[in-house]
C-alpha positions in Angstrom: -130.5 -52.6 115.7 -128.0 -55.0 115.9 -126.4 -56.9 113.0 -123.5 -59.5 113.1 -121.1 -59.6 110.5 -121.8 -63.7 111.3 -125.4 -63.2 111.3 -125.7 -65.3 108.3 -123.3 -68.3 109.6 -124.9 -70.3 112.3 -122.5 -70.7 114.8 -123.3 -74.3 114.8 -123.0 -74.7 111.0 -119.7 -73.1 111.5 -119.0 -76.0 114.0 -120.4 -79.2 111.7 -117.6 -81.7 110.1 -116.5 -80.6 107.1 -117.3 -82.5 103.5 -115.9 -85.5 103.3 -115.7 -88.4 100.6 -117.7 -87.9 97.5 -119.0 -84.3 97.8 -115.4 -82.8 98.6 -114.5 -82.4 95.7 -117.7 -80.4 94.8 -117.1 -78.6 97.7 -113.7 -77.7 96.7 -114.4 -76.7 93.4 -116.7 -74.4 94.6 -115.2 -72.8 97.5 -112.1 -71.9 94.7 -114.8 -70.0 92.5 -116.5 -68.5 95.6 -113.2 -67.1 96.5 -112.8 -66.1 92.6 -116.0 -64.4 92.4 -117.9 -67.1 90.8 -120.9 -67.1 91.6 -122.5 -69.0 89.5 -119.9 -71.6 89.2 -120.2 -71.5 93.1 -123.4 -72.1 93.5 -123.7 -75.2 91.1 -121.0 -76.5 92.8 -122.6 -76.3 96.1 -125.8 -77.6 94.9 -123.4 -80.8 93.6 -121.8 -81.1 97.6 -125.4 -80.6 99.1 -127.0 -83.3 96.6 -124.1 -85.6 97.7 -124.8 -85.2 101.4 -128.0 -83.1 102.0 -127.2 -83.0 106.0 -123.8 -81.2 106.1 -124.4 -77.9 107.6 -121.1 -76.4 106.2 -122.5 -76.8 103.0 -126.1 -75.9 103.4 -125.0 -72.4 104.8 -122.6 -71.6 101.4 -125.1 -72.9 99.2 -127.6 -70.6 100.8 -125.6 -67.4 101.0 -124.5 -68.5 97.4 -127.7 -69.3 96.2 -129.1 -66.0 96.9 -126.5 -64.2 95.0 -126.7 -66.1 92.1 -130.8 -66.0 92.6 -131.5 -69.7 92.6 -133.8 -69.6 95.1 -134.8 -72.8 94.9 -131.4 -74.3 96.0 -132.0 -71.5 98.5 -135.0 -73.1 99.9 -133.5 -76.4 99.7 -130.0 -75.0 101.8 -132.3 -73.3 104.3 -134.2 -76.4 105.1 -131.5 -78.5 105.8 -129.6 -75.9 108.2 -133.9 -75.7 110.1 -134.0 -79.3 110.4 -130.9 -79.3 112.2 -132.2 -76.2 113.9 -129.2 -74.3 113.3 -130.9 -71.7 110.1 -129.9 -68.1 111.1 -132.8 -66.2 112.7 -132.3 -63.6 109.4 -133.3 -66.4 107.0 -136.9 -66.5 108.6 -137.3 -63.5 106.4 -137.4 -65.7 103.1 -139.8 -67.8 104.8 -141.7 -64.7 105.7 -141.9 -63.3 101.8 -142.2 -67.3 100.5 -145.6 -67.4 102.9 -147.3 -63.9 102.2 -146.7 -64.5 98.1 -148.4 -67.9 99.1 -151.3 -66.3 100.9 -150.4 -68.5 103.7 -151.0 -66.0 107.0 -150.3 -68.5 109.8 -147.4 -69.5 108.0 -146.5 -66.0 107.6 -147.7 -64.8 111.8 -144.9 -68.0 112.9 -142.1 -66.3 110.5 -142.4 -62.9 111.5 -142.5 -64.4 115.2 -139.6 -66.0 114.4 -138.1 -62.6 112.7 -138.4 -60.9 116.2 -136.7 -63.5 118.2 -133.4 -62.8 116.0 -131.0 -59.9 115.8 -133.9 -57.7 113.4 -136.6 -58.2 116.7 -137.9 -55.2 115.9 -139.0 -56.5 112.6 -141.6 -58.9 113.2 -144.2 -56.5 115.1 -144.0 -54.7 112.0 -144.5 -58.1 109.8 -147.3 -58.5 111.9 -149.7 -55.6 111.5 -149.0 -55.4 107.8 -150.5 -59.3 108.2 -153.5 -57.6 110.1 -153.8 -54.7 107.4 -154.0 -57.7 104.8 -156.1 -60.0 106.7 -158.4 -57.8 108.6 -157.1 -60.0 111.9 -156.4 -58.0 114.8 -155.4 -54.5 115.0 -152.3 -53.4 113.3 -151.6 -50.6 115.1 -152.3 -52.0 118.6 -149.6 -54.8 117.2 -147.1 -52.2 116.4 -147.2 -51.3 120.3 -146.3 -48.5 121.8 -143.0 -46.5 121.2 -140.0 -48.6 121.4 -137.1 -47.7 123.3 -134.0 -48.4 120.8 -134.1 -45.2 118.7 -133.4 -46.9 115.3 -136.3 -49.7 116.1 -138.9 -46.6 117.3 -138.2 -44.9 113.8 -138.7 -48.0 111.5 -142.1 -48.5 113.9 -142.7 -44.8 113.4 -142.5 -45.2 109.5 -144.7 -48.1 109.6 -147.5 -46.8 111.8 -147.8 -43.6 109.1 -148.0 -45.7 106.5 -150.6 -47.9 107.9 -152.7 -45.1 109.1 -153.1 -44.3 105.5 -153.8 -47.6 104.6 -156.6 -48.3 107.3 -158.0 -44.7 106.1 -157.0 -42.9 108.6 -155.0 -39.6 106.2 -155.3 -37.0 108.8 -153.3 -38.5 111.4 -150.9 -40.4 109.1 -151.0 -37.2 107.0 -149.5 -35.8 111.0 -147.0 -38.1 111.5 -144.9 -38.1 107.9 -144.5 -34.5 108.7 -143.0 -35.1 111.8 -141.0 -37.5 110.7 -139.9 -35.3 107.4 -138.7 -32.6 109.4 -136.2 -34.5 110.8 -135.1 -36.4 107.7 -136.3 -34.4 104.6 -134.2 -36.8 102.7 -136.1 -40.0 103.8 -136.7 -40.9 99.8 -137.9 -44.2 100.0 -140.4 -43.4 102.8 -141.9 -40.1 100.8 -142.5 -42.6 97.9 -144.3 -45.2 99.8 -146.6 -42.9 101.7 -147.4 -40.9 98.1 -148.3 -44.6 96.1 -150.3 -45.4 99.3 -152.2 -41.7 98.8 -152.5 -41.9 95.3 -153.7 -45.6 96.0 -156.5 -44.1 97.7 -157.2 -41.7 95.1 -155.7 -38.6 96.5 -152.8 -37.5 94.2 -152.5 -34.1 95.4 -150.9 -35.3 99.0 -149.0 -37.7 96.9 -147.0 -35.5 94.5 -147.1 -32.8 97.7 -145.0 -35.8 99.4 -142.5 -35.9 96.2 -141.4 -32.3 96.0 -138.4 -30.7 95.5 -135.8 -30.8 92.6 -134.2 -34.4 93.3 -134.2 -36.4 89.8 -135.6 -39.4 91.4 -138.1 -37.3 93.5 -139.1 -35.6 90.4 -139.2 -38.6 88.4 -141.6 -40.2 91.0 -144.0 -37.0 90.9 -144.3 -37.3 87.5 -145.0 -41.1 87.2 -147.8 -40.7 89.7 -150.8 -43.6 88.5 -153.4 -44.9 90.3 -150.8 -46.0 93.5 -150.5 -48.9 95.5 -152.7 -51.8 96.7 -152.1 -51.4 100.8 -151.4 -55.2 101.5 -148.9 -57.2 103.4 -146.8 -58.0 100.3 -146.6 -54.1 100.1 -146.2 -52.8 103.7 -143.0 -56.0 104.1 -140.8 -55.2 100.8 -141.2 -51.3 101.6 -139.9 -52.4 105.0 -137.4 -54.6 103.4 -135.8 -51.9 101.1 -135.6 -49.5 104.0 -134.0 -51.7 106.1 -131.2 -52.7 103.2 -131.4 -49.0 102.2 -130.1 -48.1 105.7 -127.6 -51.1 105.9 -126.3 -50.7 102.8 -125.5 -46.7 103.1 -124.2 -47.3 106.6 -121.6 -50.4 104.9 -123.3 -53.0 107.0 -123.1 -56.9 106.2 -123.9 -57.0 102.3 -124.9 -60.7 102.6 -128.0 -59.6 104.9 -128.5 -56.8 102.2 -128.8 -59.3 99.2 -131.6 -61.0 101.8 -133.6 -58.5 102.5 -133.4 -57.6 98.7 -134.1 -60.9 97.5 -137.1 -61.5 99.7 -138.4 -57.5 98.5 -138.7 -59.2 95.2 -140.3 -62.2 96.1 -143.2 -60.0 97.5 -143.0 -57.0 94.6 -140.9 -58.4 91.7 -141.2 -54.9 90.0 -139.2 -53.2 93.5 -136.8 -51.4 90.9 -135.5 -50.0 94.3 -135.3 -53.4 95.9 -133.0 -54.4 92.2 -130.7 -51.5 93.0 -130.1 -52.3 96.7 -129.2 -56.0 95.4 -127.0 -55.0 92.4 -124.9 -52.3 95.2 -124.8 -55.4 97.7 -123.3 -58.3 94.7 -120.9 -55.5 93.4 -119.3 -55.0 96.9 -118.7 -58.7 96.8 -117.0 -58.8 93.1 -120.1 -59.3 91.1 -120.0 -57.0 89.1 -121.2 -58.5 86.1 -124.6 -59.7 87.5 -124.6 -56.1 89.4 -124.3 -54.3 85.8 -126.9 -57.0 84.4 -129.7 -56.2 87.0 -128.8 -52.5 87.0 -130.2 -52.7 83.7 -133.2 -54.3 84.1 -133.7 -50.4 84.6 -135.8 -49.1 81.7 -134.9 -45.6 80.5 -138.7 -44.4 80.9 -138.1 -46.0 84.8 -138.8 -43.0 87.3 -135.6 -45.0 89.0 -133.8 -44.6 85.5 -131.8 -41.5 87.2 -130.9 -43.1 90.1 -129.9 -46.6 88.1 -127.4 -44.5 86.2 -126.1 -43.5 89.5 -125.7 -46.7 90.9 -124.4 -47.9 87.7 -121.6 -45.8 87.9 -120.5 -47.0 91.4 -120.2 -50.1 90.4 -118.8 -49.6 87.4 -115.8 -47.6 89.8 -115.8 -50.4 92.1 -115.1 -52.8 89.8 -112.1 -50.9 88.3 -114.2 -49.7 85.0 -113.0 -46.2 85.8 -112.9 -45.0 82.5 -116.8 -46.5 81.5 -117.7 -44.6 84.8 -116.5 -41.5 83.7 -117.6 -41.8 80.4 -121.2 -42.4 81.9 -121.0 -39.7 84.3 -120.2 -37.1 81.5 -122.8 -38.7 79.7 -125.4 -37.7 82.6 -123.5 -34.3 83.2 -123.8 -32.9 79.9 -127.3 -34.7 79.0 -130.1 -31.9 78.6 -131.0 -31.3 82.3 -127.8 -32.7 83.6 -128.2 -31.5 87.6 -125.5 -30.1 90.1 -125.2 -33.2 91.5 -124.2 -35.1 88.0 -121.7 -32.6 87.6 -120.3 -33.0 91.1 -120.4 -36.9 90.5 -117.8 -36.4 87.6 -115.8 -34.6 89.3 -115.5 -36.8 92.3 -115.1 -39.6 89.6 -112.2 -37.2 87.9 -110.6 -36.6 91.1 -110.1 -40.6 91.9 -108.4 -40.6 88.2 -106.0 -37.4 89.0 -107.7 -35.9 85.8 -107.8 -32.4 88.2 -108.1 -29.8 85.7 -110.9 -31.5 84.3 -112.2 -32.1 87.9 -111.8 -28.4 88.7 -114.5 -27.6 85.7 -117.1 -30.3 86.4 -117.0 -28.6 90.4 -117.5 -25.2 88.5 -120.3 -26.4 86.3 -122.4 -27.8 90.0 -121.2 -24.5 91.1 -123.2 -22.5 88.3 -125.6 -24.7 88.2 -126.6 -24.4 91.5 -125.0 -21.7 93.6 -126.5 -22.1 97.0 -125.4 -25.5 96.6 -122.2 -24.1 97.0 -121.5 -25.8 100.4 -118.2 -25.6 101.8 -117.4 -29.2 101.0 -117.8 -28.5 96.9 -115.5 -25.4 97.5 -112.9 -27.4 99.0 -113.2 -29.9 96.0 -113.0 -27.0 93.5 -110.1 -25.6 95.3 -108.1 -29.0 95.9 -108.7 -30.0 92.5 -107.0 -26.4 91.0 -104.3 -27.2 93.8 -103.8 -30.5 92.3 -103.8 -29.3 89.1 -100.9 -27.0 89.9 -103.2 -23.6 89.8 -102.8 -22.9 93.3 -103.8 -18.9 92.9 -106.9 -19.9 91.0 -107.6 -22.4 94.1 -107.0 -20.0 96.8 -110.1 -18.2 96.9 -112.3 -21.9 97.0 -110.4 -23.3 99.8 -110.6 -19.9 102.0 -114.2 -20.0 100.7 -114.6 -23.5 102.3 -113.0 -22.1 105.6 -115.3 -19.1 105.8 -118.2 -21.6 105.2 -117.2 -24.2 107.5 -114.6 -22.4 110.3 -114.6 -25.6 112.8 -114.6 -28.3 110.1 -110.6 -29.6 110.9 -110.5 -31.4 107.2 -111.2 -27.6 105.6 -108.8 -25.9 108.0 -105.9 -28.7 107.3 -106.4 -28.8 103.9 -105.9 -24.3 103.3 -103.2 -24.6 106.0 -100.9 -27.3 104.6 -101.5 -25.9 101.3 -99.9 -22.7 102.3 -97.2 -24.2 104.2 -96.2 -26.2 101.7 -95.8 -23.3 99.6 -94.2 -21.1 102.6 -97.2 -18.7 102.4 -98.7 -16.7 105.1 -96.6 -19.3 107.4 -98.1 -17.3 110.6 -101.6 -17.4 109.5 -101.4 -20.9 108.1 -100.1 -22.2 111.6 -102.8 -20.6 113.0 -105.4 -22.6 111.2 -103.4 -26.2 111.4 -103.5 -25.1 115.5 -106.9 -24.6 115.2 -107.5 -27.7 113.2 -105.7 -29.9 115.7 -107.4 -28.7 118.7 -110.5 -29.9 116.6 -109.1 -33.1 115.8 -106.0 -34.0 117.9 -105.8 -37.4 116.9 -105.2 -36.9 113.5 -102.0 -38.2 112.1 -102.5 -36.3 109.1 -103.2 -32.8 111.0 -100.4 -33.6 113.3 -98.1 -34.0 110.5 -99.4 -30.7 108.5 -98.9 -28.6 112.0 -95.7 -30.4 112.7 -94.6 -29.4 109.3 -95.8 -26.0 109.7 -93.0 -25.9 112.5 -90.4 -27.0 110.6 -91.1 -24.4 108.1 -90.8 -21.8 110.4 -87.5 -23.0 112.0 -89.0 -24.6 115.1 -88.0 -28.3 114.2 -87.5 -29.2 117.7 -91.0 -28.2 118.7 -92.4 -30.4 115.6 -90.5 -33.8 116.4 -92.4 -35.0 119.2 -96.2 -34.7 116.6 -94.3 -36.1 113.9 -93.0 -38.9 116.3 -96.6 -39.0 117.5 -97.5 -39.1 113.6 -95.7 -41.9 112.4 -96.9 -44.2 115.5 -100.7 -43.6 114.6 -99.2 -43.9 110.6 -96.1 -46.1 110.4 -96.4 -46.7 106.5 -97.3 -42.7 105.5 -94.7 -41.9 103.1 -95.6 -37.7 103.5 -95.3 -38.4 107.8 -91.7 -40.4 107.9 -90.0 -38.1 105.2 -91.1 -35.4 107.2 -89.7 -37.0 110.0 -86.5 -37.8 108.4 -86.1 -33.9 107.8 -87.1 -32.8 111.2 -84.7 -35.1 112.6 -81.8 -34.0 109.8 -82.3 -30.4 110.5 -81.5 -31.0 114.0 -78.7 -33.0 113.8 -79.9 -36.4 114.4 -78.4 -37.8 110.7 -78.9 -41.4 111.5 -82.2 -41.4 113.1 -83.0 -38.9 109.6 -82.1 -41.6 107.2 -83.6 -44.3 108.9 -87.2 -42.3 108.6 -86.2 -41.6 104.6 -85.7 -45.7 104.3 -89.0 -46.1 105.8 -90.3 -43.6 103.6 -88.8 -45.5 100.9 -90.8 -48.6 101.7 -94.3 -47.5 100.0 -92.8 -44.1 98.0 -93.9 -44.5 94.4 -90.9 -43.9 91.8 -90.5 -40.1 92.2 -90.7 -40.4 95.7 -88.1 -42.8 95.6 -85.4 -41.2 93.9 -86.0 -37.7 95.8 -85.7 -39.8 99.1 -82.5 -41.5 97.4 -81.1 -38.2 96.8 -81.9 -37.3 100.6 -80.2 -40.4 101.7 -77.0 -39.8 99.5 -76.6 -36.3 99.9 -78.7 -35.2 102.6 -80.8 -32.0 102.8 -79.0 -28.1 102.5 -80.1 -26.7 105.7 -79.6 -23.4 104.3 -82.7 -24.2 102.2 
């Protein structure tokens, strides 16, 4: 799949004349709130400058990426015809034609969109479009539409998902029953897909497969099982937002374009206006582009009886991070963490959230309480939290045994091996043995500037400053504006007699230290460092 962080700007909107006369000043207005994170004033403001002259590309493509953040889709509609009757609309936007057409029952209508769907960067989209029209219609065969295997791994998967779910749709529960277990294996964690295949089953009255399909211990997953009705009717509006809230499930986890995320959302909705999954995916998308506000506001559209509820409160709290409401984040995640039930993973959310506030000792017990909680959970990665967080906290015997721990666990992971090195170095512990692992660590990852530094540092510890120069030299090219890296430098360079080149480093240090890094690197520069040290 290929996506364009352009794919919503026409290249030829890009090129029209810019607003002139009486709608500039809309125009104006509104690009000063859009880069503000106005919205809403945005969007009015565009709808003034397209009113004023309703052929100016420029404008039609702003109002429409504007207008679907703001959900106005009928300015929306009105932006998106302008831009296709100067045939410059981006190939993505035949999706809201797509979801406007199938809510409309108009199948034709709907057949030329998802045509139009596969001629743009998402081609292998409109096959799929397409034999959920024959599922609805009874027009064609849906899975002779789909085609054979594609040859684009991503595309073959998303043509994979749809074929199983189909097969269960059409009746057909043996072999779709066949190809979700395939496809399972390989990606137990494929939520969104285990969800649509068990409404699909308990559509068709077999609720068994469909809480089968929802197992395990995952809150949402759980939440699901339990909330099992009478399913899902299997019909084009259904097969397209499922498809839809993959796709923007996949983009948005993988920090592609959020402006074709808010798309894909927004036209989820149009076919399934209860997708509480589809209102996530759009509240993560308008957060990462400073809405916040309106992110918060349809994160709660949420019910607390919701079987999304848990996962809401998740995404809740990201945004609330995002935004810089660190505290109301924390406050949530305890909230979760200590609620009756509270899971591992809430517990390891606070302390991730902890961690980002340098609250450590408090990070340190909400890594403990996902350790008791769940114990062969205990991956190396939540050992090396537990133990960075006591180091951080200043209890560095307490976080000994956690970051060895996270070695034992993960022996070739560099960011484990750094971390229990440099930790010892810094302390001028086992120097021999914590060499050994920063060796080890770079041989992983030799173009780390961080695990060059650590090594290089390790050196320097040991009396071979010489030998660490040339890494921290390397270092400080790959990071010029580390603080750590160039005071290292500076001392590597002082210890061996290069004075100037040393306090040149310590300035450059200087440059990004925070206060106490300041005044030691003053000190440095004044003074010097005591070789006899």
């Amino acid at each position: 799949m290929t996506v364009l962080a352009g794919a919503l700007v026409p290249a030829a909107a890009r090129a029209s004349d810019p607003p002139r006369g009486g709608e500039l000043s809309a125009y104006v207005r509104a690009r000063a709130a859009d880069a503000d994170g106005a919205a809403d004033i945005a969007a009015r403001g565009y709808a003034l400058a397209l009113a004023a002259d309703p052929r100016n590309e420029v404008i039609a493509i702003r109002a429409f990426r504007e207008a679907l953040s703001v959900g106005d889709m009928a300015l929306a509609r009105t932006a998106l015809a302008v831009l296709e009757k100067s045939d410059v609309a981006p190939a993505d936007a035949a999706l809201l034609r797509f979801a406007d057409h199938v809510a409309a029952r108009r199948w034709d209508a709907a057949r030329a969109s998802a045509v139009a769907v596969g001629q743009g960067p998402l081609d292998f989209v409109g096959p799929v479009l397409n034999a959920w029209l024959a599922v609805e219609t009874g027009v064609g065969d849906p899975l002779a539409i789909l085609g054979d295997a594609e040859e684009n791994a991503i595309a073959r998967r998303y043509s994979a998902e749809a074929r199983a779910l189909i097969l269960i749709a059409t009746g057909q529960t043996e072999p779709a029953k066949q190809a979700l277990q395939s496809m399972l294996v390989a990606d137990d964690g494929a939520l969104d897909l285990r969800v649509a295949a068990a409404r699909l089953f308990a559509g068709r009255g077999d609720r068994r497969t469909a809480r089968a399909l929802l197992a395990g211990d995952d809150p949402v997953a759980v939440a699901q099982r339990e909330a099992i009705g009478r399913g899902e009717k299997a019909d084009a509006a259904f097969g397209a937002s499922t498809l839809f809230v993959r796709l923007a499930g996949d983009l948005a986890s993988a920090d592609e374009p959020s402006p074709l995320v808010v798309l894909l959302s927004r036209a989820a909705l149009l076919l399934d206006p209860r997708n509480e999954r589809a209102t996530l995916l759009l509240a993560d998308a308008l957060s990462h582009d400073g809405n916040g506000e309106r992110a918060i506001a349809l994160v709660e559209r949420i019910g607390p009886r919701s079987p999304l509820r848990p996962l809401a409160d998740r995404f809740r709290i990201d945004i609330l991070e995002r935004t810089g409401e660190t505290e109301a984040a924390i406050a949530l995640a305890e909230q979760r963490s200590s609620a009756r039930g509270g899971s591992a993973q809430d517990a390891r959310a606070l302390g991730d959230l902890l961690v980002s506030a340098e609250r450590f000792a408090e990070a340190a017990d909400a890594y403990a309480k996902a350790m008791a909680r769940d114990p062969a959970g205990a991956d190396w990665v939540l050992n090396l939290q537990r133990g960075g967080a006591l180091e951080q906290a200043g209890r560095f015997d307490e976080a000994l045994p956690f970051l060895r721990r996270a070695v034992e666990l993960a022996p070739d992971e560099p960011v484990a091996l750094n971390y229990l090195g440099y930790a010892q170095v810094e302390r001028r512990l086992n120097l021999t043995d914590a060499q050994a692992l920063l060796e080890k660590a770079r041989r992983l990852k030799p173009g780390d500037p961080s695990i060059t530094d650590s090594l290089a540092w390790a050196y320097v510890q040991r009396g071979q400053a010489a030998k660490a120069l040339p890494l921290l030299e390397q270092a400080v090219v790959a990071e010029p504006g580390d603080v750590e890296i160039n005071e290292h430098l500076g001392d590597a360079y002082w210890v061996t007699g290069r004075r100037y080149e040393a306090r040149y480093a310590w300035r450059a240090a200087s440059v990004h230290a925070d206060e106490a890094d300041k005044a030691r690197l003053a000190t440095k520069l004044e003074r010097g460092i005591d070789l006899a040290r």
